[in-house]
VOPADO-239113 format. One record per residue: residue in three letters; x, y, z of N, C-alpha, C in turn. Coordinates in Angstrom, 1 decimal, always signed. Each point is the difference from the previous one (the first is absolute). Example, Ala and Ser with C-alpha at 12.3 -4.5 7.8 and 13.67 -1.06 7.14 Angstrom:
BEGIN
(ALA,(+13.2,-5.7,+7.8),(-0.9,+1.2,+0.0),(+0.9,+1.2,+0.0));
(SER,(-0.4,+1.1,-0.7),(+0.9,+1.1,+0.0),(-0.8,+1.1,+0.8));
// end
This chain:
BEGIN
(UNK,(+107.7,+119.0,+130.8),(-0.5,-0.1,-1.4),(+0.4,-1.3,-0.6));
(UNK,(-0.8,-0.7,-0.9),(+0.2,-1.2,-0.5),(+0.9,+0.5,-1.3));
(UNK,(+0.4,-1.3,-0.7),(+1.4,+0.6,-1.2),(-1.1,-1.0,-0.6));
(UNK,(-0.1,+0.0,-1.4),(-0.7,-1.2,-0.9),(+1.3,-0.6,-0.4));
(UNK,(+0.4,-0.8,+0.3),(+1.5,-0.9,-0.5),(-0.3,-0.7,-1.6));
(UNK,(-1.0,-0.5,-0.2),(-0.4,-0.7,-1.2),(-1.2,-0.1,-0.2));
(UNK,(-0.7,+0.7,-1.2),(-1.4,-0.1,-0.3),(-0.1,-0.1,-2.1));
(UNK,(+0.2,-1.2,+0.1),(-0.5,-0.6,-1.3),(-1.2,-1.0,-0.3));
(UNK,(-1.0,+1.2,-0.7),(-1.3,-0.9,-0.6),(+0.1,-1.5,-0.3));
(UNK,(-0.9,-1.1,+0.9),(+0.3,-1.4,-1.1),(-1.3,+0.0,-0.8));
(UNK,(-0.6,+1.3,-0.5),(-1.2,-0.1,-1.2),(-0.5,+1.3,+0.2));
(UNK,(-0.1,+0.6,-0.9),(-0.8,+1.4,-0.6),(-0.8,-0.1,-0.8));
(UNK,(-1.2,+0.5,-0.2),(-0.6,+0.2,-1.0),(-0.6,+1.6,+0.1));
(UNK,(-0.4,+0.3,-1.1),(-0.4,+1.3,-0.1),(-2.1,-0.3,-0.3));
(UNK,(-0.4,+0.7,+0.6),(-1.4,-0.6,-0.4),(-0.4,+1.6,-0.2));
(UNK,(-0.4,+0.2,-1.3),(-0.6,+1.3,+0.3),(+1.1,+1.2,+0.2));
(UNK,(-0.5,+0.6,+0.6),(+0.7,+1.2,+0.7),(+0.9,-0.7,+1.1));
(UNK,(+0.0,-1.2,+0.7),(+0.3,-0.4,+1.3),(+1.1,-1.1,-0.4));
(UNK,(+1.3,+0.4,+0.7),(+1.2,-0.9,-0.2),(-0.1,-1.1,+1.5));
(UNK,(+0.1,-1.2,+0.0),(-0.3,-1.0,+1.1),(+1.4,-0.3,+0.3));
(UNK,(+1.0,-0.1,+0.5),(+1.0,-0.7,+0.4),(-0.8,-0.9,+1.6));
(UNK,(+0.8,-1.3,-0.7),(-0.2,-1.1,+1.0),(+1.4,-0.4,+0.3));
(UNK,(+0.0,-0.2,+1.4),(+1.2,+0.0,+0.9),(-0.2,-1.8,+0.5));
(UNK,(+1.7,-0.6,+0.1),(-0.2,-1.5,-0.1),(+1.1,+0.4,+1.3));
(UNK,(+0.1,-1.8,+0.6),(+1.3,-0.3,+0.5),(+1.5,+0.7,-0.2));
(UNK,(+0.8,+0.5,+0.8),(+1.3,+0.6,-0.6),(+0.2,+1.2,-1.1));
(UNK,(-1.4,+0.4,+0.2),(+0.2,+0.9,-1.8),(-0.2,+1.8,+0.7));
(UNK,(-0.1,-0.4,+1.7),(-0.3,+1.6,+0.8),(+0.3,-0.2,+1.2));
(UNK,(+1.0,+0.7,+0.3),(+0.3,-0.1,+1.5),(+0.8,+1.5,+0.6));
(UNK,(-0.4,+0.3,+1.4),(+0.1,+1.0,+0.5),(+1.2,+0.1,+1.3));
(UNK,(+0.3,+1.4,+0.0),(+1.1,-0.1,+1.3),(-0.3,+1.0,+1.0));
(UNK,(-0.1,-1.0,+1.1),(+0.4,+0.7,+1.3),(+0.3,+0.0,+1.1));
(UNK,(+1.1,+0.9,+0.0),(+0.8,+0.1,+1.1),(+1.0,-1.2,-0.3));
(UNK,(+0.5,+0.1,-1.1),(+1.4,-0.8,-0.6),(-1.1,-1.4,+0.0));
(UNK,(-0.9,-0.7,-0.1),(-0.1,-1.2,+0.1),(-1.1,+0.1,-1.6));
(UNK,(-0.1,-1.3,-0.4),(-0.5,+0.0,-1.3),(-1.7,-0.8,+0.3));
(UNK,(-0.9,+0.8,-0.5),(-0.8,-0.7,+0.2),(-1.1,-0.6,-1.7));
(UNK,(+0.3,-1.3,-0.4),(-1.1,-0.4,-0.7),(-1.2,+0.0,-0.1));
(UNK,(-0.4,+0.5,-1.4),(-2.0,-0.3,-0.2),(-0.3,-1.5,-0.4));
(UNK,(-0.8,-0.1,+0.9),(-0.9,-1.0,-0.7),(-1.7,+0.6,+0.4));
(UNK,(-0.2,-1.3,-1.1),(-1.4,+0.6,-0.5),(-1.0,-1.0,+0.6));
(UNK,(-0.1,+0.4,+1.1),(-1.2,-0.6,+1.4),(-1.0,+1.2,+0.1));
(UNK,(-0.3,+0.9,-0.7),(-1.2,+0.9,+0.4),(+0.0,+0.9,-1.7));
(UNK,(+0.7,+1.3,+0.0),(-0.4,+0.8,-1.6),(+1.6,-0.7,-0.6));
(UNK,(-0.3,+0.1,-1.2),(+1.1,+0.0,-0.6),(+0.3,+0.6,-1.6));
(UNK,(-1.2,+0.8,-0.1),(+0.1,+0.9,-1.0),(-0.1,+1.6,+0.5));
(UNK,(+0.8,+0.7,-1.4),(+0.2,+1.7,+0.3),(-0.9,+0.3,-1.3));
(UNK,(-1.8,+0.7,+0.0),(+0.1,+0.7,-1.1),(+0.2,+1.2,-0.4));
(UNK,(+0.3,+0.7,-1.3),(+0.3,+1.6,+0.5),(-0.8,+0.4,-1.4));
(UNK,(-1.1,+0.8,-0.1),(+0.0,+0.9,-0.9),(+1.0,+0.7,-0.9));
(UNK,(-0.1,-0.3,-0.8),(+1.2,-0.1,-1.1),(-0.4,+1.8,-0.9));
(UNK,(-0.8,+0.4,+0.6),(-0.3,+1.3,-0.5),(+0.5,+1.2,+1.3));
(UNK,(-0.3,-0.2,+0.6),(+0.0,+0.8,+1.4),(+1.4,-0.5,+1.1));
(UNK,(+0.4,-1.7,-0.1),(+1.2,-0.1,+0.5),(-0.2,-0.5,+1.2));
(UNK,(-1.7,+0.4,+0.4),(-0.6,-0.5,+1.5),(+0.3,-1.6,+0.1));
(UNK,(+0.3,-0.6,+1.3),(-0.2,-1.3,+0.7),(-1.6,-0.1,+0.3));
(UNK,(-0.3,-0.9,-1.0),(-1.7,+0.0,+0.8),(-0.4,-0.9,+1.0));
(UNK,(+0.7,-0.8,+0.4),(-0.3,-0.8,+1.2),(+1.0,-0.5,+1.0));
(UNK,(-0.1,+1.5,+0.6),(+0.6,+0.7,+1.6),(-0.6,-1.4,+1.0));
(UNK,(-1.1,-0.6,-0.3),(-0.1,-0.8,+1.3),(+0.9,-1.4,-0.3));
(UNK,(+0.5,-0.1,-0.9),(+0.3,-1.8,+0.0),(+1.2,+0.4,+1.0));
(UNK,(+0.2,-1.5,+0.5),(+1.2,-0.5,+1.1),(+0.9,-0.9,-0.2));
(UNK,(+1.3,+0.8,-0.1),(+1.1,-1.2,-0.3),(+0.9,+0.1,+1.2));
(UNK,(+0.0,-1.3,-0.5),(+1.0,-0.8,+1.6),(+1.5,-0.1,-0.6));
(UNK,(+0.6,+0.1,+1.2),(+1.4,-0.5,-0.6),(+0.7,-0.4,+1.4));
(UNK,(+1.0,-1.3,-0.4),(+0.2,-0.8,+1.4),(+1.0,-0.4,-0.1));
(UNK,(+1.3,+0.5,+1.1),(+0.4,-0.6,-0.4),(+0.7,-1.0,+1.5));
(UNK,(+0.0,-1.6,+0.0),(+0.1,-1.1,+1.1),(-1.4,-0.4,+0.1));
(UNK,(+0.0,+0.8,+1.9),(-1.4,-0.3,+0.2),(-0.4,+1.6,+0.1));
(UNK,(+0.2,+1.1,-0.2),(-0.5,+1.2,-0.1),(-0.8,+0.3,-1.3));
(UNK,(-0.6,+1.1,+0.6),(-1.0,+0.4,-1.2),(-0.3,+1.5,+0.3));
(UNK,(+0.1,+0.5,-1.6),(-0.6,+1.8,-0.1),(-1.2,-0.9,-0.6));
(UNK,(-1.2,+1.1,+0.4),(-1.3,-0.1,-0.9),(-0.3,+1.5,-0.3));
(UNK,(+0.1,+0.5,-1.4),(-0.1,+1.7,-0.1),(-1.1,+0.1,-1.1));
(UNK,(-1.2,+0.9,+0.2),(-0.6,+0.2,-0.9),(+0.7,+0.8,-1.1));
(UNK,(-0.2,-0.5,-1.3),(+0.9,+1.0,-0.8),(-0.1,+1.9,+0.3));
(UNK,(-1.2,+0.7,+0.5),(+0.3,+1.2,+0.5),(+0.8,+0.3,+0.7));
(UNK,(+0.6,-0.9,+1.0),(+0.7,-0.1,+1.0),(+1.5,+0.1,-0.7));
(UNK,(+0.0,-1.0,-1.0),(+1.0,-0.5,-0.9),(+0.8,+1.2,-0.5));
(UNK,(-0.8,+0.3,-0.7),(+0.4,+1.8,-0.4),(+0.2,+0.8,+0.4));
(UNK,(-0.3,+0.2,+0.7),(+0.1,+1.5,+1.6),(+1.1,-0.8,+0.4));
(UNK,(+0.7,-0.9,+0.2),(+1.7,-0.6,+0.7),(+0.5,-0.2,-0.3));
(UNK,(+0.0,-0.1,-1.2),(+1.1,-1.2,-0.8),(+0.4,+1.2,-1.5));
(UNK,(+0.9,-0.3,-0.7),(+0.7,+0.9,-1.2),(-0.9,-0.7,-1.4));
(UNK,(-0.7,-1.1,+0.6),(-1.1,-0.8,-1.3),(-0.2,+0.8,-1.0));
(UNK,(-0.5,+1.1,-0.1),(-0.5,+1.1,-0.9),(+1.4,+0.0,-0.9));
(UNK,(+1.5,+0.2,-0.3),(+1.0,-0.1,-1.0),(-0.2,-1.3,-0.4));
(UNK,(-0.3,-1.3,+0.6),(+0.2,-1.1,-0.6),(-1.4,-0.1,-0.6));
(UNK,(-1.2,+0.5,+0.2),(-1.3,-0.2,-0.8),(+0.1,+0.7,-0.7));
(UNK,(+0.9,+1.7,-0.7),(+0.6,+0.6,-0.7),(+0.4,-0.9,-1.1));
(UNK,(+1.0,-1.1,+0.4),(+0.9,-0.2,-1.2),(-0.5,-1.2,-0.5));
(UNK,(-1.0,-0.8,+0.9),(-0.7,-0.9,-0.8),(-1.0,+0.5,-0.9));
(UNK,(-0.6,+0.9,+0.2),(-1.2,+0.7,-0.8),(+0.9,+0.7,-1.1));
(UNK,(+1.0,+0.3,-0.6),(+0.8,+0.9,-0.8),(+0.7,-1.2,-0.6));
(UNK,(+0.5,-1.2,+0.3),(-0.1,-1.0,-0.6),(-0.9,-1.3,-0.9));
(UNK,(-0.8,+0.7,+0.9),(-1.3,-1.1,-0.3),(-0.9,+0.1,-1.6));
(UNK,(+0.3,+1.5,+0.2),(-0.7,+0.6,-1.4),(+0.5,+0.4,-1.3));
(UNK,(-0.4,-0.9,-1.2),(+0.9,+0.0,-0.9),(+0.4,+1.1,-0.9));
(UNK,(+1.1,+0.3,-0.1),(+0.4,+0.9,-0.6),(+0.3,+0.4,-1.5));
(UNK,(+0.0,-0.9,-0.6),(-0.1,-0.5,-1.6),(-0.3,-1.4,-0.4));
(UNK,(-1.4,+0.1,-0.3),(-0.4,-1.2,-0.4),(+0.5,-0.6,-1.8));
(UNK,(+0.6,+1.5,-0.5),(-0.5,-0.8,-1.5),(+1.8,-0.7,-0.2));
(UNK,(-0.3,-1.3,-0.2),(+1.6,-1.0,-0.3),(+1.0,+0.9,-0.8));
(UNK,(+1.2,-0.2,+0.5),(+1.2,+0.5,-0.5),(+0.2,-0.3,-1.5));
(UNK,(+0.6,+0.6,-1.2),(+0.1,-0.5,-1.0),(+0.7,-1.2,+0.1));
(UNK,(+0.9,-0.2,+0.2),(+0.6,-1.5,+0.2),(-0.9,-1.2,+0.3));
(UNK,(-1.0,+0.3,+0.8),(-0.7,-0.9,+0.4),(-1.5,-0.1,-1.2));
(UNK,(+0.0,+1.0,-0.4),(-0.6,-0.1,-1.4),(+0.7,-0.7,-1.1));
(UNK,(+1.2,+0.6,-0.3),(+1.0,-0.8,-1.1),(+0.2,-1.5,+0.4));
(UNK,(-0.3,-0.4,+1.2),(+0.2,-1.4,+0.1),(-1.3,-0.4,-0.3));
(UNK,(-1.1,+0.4,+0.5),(-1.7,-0.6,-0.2),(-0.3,-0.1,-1.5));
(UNK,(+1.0,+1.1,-0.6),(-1.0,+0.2,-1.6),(+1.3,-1.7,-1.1));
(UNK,(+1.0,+0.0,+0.6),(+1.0,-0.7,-0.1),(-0.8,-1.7,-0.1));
(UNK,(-0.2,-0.2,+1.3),(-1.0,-1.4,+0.7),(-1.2,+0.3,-1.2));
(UNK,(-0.4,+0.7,+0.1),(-1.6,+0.1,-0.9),(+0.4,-0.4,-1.4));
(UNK,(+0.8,+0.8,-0.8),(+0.3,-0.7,-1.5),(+0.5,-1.5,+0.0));
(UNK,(+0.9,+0.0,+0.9),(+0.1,-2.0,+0.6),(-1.0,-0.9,+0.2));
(UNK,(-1.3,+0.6,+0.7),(-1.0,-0.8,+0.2),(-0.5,+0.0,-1.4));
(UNK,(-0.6,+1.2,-0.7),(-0.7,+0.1,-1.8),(+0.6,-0.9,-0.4));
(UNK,(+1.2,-0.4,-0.2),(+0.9,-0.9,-1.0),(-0.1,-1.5,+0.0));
(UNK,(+0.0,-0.1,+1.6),(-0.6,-1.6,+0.3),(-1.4,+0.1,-0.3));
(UNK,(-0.8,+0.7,+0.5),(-1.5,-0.2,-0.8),(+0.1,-0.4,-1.4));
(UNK,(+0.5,+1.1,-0.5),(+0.3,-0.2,-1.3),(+0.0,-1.2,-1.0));
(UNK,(+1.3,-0.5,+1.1),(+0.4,-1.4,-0.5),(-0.6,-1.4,+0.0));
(UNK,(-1.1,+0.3,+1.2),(-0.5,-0.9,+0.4),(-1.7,+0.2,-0.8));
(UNK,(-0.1,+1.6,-0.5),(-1.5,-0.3,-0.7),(+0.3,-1.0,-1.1));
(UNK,(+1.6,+0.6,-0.9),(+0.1,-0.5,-1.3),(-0.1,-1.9,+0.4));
(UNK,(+1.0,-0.1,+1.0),(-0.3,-2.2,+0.3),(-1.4,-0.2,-0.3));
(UNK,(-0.9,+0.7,+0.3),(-1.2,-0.4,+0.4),(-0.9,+0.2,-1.2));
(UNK,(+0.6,+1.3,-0.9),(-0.6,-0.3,-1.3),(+0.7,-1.5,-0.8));
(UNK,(+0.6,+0.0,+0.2),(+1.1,-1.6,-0.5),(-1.2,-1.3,+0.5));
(UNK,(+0.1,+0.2,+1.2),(-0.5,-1.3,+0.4),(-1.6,-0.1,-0.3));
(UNK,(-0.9,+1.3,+0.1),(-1.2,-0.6,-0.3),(-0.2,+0.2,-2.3));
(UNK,(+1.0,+0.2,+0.0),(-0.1,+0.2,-1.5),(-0.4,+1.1,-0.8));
(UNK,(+0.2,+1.1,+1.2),(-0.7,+1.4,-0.8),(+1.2,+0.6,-0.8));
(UNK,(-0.3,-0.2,-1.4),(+0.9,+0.7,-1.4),(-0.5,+1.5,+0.5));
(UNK,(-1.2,+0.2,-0.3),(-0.5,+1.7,+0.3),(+0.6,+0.4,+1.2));
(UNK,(+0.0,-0.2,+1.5),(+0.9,+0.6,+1.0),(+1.4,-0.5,-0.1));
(UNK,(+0.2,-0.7,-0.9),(+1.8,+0.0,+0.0),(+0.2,+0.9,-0.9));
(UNK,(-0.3,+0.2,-0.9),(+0.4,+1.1,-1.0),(-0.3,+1.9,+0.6));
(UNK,(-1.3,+0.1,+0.4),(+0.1,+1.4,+0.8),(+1.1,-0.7,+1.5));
(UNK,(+0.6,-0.4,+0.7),(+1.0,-0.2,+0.8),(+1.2,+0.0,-0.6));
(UNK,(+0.4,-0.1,-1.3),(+1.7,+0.3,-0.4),(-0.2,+1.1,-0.7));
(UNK,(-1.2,+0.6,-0.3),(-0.2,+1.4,-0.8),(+0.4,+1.3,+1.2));
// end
């Protein structure tokens, strides 16, 4: 049986229903028989899975992993059926998906904070500007 030693996405996107992890240099590598073997991306190099159902939809792509002058070439069905891959596509997919999107109050209290800062320089800069082109009528509604 293969071990997944390291499998971190270097890009995800979610499209749809369909989560893409794209696999780069160093970011997935497998073990067997104590020796470590590297992916690189000479043939498939994406996993996508149905983000409703959980399915892998493309059982045929082929990742290599090498390591010297050796090489595995596994189609990802293959991948799955030998290797523990399935907990580590678990915890990327459980990470991947956001779990509270709406900002923390703090991170509100600082935006609404920055926001009356920005009003005030506007502010100060409409009033220069009523100054400089001569407008009495917008300087007076500006200190009112």
């Amino acid at each position: 049986m293969l071990h997944v030693q390291l499998m971190k996405p270097f890009y995800s996107k979610l499209e749809g229903q369909k989560m893409k992890l794209v696999f780069a240099y160093q970011y997935f590598s497998i073990k067997k028989d104590d020796e470590l073997f590297h992916f690189i991306p000479v043939e498939g190099k994406e996993i996508i899975v149905n983000m409703n159902t959980y399915q892998v939809e493309n059982l045929s792509e082929v990742f290599v992993f090498q390591k010297g002058n050796r090489f595995i070439r596994l189609p990802l069905y293959q991948l799955l059926l030998v290797s523990d891959i399935h907990t580590h596509l678990q915890t990327i997919l459980q990470h991947g998906e956001p779990e509270n999107t709406e900002p923390g109050s703090d991170v509100k209290e600082e935006a609404s904070e920055f926001i009356t800062l920005l009003e005030g320089a506007n502010h100060s800069r409409m009033i220069d500007y009523a100054l400089q082109t001569r407008d009495e009528n917008l300087f007076n509604r500006l200190l009112h």
